[in-house]
Chimera marker file (.cmm) of the C-alpha trace (Angstrom):
<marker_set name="trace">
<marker id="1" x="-241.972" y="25.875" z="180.390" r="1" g="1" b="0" radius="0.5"/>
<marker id="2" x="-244.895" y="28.754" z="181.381" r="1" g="1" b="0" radius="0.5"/>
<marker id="3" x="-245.452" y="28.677" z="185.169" r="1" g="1" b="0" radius="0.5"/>
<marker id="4" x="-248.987" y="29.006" z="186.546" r="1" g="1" b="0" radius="0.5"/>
<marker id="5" x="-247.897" y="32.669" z="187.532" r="1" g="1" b="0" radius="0.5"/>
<marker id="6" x="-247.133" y="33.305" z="183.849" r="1" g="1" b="0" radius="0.5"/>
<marker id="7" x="-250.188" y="32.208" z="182.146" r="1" g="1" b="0" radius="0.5"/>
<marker id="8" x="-252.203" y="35.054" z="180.899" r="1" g="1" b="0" radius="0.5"/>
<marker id="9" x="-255.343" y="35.887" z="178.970" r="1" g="1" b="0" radius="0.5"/>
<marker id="10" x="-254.978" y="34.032" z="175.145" r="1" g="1" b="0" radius="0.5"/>
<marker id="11" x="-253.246" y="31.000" z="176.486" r="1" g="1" b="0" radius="0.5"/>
<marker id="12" x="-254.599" y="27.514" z="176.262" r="1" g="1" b="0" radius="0.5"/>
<marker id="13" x="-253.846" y="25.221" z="178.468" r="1" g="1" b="0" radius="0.5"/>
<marker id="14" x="-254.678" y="21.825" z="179.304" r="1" g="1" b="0" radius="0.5"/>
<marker id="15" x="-256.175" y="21.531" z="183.018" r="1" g="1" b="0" radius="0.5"/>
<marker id="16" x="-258.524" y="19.635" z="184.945" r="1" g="1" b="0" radius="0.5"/>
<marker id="17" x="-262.090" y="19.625" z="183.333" r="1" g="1" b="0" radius="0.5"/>
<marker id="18" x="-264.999" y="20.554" z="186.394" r="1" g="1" b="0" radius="0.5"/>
<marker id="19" x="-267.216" y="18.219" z="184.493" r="1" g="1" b="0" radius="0.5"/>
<marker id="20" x="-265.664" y="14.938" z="184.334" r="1" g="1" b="0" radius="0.5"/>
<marker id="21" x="-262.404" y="13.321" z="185.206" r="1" g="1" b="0" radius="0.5"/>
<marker id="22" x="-260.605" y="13.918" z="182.434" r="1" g="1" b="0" radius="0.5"/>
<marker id="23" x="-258.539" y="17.003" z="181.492" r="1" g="1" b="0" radius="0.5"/>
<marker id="24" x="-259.408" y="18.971" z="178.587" r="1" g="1" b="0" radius="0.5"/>
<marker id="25" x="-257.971" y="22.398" z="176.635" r="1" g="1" b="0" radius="0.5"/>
<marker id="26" x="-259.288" y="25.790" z="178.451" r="1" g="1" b="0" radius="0.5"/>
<marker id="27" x="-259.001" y="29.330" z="177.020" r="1" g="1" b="0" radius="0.5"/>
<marker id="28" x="-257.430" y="31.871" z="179.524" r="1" g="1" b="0" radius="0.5"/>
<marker id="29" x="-259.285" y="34.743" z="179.934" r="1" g="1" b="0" radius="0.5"/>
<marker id="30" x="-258.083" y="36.367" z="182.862" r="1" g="1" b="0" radius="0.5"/>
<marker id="31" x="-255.364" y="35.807" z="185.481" r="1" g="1" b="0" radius="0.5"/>
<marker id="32" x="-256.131" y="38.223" z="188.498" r="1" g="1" b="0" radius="0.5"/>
<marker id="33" x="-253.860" y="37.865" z="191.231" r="1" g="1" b="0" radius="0.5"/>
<marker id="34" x="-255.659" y="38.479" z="194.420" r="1" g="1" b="0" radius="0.5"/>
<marker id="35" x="-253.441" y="39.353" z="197.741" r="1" g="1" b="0" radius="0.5"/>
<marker id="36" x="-254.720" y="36.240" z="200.159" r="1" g="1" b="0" radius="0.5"/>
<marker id="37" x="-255.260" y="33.842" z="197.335" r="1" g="1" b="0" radius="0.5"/>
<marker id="38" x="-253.010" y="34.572" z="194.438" r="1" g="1" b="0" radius="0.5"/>
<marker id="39" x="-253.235" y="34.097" z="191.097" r="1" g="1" b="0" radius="0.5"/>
<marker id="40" x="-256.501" y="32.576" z="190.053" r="1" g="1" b="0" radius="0.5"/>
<marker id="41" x="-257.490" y="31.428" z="186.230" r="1" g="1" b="0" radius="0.5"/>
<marker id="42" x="-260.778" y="32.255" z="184.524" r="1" g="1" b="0" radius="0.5"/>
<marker id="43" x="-261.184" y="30.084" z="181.689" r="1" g="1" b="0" radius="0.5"/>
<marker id="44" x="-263.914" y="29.042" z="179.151" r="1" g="1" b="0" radius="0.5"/>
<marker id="45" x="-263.870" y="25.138" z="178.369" r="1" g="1" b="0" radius="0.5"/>
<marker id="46" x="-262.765" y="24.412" z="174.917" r="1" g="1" b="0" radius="0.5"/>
<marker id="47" x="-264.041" y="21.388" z="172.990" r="1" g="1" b="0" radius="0.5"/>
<marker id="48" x="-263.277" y="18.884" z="170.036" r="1" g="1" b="0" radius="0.5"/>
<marker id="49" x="-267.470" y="18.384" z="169.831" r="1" g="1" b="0" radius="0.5"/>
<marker id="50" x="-269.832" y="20.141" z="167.268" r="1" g="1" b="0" radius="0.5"/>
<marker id="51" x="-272.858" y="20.120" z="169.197" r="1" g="1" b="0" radius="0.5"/>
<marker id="52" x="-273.741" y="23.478" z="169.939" r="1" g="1" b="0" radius="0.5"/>
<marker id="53" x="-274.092" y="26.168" z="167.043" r="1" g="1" b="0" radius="0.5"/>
<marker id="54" x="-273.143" y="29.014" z="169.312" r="1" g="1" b="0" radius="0.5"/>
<marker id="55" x="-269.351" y="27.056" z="169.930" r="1" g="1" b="0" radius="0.5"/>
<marker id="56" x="-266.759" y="29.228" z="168.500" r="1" g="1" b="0" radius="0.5"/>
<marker id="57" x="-264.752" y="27.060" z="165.632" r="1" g="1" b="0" radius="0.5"/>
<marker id="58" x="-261.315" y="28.411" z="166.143" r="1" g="1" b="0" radius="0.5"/>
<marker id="59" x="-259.193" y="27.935" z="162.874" r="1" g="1" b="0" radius="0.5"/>
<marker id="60" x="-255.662" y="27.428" z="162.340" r="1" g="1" b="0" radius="0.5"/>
<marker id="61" x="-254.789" y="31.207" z="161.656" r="1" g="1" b="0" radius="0.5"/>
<marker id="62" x="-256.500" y="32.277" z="165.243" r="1" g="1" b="0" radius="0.5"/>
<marker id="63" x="-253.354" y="30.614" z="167.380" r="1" g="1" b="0" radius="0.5"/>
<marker id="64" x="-250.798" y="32.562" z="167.697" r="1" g="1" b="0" radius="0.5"/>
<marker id="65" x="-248.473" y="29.266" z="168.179" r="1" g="1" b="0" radius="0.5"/>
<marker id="66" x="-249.421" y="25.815" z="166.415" r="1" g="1" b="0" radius="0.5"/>
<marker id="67" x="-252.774" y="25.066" z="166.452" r="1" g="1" b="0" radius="0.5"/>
<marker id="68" x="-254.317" y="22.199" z="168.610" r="1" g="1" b="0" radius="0.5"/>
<marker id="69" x="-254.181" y="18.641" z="167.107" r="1" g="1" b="0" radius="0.5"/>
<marker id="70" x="-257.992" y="18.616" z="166.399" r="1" g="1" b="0" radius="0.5"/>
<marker id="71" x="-260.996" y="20.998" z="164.672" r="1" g="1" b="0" radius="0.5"/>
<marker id="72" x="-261.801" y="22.385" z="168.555" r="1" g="1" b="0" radius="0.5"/>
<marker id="73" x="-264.704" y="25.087" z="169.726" r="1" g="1" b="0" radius="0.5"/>
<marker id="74" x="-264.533" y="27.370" z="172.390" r="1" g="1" b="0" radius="0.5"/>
<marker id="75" x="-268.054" y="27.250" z="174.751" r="1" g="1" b="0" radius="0.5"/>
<marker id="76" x="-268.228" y="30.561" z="175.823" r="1" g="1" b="0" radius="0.5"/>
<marker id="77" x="-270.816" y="29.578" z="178.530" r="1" g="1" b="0" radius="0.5"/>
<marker id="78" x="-268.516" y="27.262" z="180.126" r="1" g="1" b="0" radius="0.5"/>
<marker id="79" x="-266.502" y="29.228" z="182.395" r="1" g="1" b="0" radius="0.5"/>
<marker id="80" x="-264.329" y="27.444" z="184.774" r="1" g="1" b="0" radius="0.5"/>
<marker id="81" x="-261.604" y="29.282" z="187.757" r="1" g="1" b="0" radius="0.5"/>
<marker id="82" x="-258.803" y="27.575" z="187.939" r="1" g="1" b="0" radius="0.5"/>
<marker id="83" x="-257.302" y="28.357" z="191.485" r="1" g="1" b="0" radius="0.5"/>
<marker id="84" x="-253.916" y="26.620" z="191.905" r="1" g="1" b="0" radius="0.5"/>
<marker id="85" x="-251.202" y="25.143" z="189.432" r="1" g="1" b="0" radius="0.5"/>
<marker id="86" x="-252.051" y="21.098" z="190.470" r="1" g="1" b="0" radius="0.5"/>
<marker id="87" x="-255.441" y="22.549" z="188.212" r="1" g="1" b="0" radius="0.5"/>
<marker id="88" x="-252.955" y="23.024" z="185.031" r="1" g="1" b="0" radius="0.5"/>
<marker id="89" x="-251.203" y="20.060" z="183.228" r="1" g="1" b="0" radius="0.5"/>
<marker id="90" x="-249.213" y="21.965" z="180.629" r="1" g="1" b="0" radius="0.5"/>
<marker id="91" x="-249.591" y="25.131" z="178.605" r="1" g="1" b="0" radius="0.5"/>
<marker id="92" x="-250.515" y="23.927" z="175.007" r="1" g="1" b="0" radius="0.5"/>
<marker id="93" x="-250.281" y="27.162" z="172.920" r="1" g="1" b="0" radius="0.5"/>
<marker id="94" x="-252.155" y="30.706" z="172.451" r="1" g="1" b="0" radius="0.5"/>
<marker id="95" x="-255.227" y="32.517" z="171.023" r="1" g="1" b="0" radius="0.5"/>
<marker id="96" x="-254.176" y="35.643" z="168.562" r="1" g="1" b="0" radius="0.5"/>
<marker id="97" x="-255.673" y="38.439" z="170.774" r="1" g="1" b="0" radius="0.5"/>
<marker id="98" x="-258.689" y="39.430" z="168.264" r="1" g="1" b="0" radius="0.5"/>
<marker id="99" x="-259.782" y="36.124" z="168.684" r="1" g="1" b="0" radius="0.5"/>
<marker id="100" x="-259.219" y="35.621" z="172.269" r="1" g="1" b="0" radius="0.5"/>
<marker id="101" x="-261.455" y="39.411" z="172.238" r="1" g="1" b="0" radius="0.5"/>
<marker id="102" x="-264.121" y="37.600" z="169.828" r="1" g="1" b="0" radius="0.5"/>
<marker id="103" x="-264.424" y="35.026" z="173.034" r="1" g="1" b="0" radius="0.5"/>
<marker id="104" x="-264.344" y="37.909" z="175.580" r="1" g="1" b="0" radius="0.5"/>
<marker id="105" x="-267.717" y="39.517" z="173.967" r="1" g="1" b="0" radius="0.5"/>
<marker id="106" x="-269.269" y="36.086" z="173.248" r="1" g="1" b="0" radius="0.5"/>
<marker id="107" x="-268.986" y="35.411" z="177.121" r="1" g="1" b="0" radius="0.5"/>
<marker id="108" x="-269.716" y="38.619" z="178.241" r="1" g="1" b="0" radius="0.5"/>
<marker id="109" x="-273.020" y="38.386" z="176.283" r="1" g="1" b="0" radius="0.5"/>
<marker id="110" x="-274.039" y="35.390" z="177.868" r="1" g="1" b="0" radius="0.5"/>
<marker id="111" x="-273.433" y="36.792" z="180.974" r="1" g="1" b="0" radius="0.5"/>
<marker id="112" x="-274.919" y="39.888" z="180.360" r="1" g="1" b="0" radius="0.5"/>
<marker id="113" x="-278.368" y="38.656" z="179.045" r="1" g="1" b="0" radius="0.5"/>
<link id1="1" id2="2" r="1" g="1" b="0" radius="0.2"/>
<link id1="2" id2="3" r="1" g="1" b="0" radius="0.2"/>
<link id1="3" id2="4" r="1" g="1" b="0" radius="0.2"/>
<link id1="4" id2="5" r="1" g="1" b="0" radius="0.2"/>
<link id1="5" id2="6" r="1" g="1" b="0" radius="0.2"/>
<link id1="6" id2="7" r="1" g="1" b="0" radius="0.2"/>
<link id1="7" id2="8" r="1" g="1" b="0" radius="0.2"/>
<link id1="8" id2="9" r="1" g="1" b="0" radius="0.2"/>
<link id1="9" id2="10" r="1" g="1" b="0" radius="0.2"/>
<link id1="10" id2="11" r="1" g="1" b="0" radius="0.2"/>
<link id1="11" id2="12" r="1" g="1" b="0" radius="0.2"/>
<link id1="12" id2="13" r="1" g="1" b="0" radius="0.2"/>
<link id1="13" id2="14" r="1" g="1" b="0" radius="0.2"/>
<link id1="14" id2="15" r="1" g="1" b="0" radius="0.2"/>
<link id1="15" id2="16" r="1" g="1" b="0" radius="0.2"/>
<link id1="16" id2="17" r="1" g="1" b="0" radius="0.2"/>
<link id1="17" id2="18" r="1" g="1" b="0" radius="0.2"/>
<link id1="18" id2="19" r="1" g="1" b="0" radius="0.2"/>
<link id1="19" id2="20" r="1" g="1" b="0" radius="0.2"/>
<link id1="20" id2="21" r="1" g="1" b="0" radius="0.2"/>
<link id1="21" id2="22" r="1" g="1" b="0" radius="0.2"/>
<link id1="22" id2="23" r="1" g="1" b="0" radius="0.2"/>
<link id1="23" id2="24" r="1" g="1" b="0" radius="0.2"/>
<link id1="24" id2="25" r="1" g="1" b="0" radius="0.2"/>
<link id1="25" id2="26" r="1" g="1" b="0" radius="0.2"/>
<link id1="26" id2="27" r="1" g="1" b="0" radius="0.2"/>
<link id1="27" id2="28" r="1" g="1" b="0" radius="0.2"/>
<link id1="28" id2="29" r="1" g="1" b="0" radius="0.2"/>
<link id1="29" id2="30" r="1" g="1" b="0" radius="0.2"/>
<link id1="30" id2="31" r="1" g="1" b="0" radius="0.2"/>
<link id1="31" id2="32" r="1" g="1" b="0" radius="0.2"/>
<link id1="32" id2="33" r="1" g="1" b="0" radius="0.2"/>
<link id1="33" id2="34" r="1" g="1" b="0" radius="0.2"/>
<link id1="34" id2="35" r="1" g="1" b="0" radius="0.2"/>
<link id1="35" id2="36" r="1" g="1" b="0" radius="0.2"/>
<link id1="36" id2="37" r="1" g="1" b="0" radius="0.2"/>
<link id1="37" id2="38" r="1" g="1" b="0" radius="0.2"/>
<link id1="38" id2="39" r="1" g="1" b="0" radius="0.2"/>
<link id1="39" id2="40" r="1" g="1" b="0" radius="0.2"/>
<link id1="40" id2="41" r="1" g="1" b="0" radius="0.2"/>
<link id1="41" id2="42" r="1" g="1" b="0" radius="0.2"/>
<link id1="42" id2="43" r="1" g="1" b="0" radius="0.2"/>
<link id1="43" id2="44" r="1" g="1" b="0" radius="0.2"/>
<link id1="44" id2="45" r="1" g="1" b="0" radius="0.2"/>
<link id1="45" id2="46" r="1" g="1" b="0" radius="0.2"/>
<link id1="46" id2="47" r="1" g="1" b="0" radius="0.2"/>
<link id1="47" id2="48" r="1" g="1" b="0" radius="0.2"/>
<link id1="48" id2="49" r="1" g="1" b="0" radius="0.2"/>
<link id1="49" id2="50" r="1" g="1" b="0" radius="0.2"/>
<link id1="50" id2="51" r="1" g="1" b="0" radius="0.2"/>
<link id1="51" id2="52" r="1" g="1" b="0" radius="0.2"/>
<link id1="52" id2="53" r="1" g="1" b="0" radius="0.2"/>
<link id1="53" id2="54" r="1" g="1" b="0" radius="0.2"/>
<link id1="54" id2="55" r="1" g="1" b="0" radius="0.2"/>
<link id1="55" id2="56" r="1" g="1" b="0" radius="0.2"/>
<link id1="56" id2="57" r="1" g="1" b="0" radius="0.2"/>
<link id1="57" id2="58" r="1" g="1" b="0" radius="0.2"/>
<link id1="58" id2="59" r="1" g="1" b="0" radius="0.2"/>
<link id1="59" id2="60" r="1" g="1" b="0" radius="0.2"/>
<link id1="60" id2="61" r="1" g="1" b="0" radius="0.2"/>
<link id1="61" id2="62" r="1" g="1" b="0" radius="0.2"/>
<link id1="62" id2="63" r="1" g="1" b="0" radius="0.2"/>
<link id1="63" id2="64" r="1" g="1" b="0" radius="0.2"/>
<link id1="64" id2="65" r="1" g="1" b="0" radius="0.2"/>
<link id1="65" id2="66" r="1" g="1" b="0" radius="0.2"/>
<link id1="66" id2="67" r="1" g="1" b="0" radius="0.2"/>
<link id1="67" id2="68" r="1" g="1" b="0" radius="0.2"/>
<link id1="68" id2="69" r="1" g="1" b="0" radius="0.2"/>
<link id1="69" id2="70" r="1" g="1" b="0" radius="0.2"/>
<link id1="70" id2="71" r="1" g="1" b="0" radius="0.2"/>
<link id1="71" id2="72" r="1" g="1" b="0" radius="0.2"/>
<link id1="72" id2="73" r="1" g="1" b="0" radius="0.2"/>
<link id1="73" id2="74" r="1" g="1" b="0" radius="0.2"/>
<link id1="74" id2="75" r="1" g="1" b="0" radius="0.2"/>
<link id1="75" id2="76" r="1" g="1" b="0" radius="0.2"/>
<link id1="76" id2="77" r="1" g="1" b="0" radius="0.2"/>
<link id1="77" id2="78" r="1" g="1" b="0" radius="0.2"/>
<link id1="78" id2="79" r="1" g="1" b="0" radius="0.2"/>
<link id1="79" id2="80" r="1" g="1" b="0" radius="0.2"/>
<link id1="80" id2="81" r="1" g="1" b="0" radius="0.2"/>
<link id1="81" id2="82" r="1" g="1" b="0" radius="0.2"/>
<link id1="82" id2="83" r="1" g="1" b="0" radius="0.2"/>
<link id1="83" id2="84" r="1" g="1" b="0" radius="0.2"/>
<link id1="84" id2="85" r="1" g="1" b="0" radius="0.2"/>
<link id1="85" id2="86" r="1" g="1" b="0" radius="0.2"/>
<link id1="86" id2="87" r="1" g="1" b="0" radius="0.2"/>
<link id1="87" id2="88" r="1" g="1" b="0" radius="0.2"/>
<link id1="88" id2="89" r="1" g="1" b="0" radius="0.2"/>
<link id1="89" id2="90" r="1" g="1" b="0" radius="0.2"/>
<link id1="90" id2="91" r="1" g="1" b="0" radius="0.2"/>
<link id1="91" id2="92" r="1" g="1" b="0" radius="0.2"/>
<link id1="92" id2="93" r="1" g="1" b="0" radius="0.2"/>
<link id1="93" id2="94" r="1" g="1" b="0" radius="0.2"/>
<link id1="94" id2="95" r="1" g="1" b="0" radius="0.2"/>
<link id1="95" id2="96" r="1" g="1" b="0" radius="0.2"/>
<link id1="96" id2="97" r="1" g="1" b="0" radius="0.2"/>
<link id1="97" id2="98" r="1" g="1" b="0" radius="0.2"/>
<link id1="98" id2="99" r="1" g="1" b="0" radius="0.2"/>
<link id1="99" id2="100" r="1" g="1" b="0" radius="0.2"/>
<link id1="100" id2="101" r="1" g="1" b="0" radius="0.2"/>
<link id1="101" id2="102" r="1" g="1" b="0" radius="0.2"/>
<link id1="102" id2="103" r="1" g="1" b="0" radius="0.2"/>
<link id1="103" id2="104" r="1" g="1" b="0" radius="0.2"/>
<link id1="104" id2="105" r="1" g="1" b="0" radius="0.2"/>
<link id1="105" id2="106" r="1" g="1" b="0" radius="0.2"/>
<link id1="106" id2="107" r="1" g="1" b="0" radius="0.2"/>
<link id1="107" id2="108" r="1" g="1" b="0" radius="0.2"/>
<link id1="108" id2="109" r="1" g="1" b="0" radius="0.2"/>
<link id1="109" id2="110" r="1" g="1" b="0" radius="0.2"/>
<link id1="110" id2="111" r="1" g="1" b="0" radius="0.2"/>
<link id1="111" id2="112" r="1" g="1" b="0" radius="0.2"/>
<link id1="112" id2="113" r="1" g="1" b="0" radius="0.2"/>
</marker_set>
């Protein structure tokens, strides 16, 4: 089993979703460990939903392990810290890294604009 510690940028993980009760797969991007708090998640939202044409589709041969059950989109403008491991259900599987870069610059556009 990955600890909280051990989750790093490509992982996907199911977690605790900041917009409803339910859980819901998020996209690691970044696991900075910071001295008072420790290790703190940033992760986009991923999604089983269509309705946005600037999702991501991720396809079968961008996981690195086996792919999630369902056709799922990353939102790249729904970035979410996860600061504790009560946040984090389970790890599910992982991004290949070109993909989990493809995210990176999608984000970092949004951000950036």
């Amino acid at each position: 089993m990955t600890t909280f510690e051990e989750l790093e940028r490509g992982d996907i993980v199911w977690a605790s979703d900041p917009l409803s009760e339910k859980g819901r797969p998020m996209l690691v991007l970044g696991a900075p460990r910071f001295p008072t708090h420790g290790v703190q998640l940033i992760t986009v939202l991923i999604s089983t939903k269509t309705y946005h044409e600037a999702a991501l589709t991720l396809r079968d041969d961008d996981y690195e392990g086996d792919p999630l059950g369902e056709r799922s989109h990353v939102l790249p403008w729904s970035l979410a810290t996860l600061n504790s491991a009560a946040d984090v259900d389970h790890y599910l599987t992982s991004l290949v890294d070109d993909r989990t870069e493809d995210v990176v610059s999608q984000v970092i556009d949004y951000i950036s604009s």
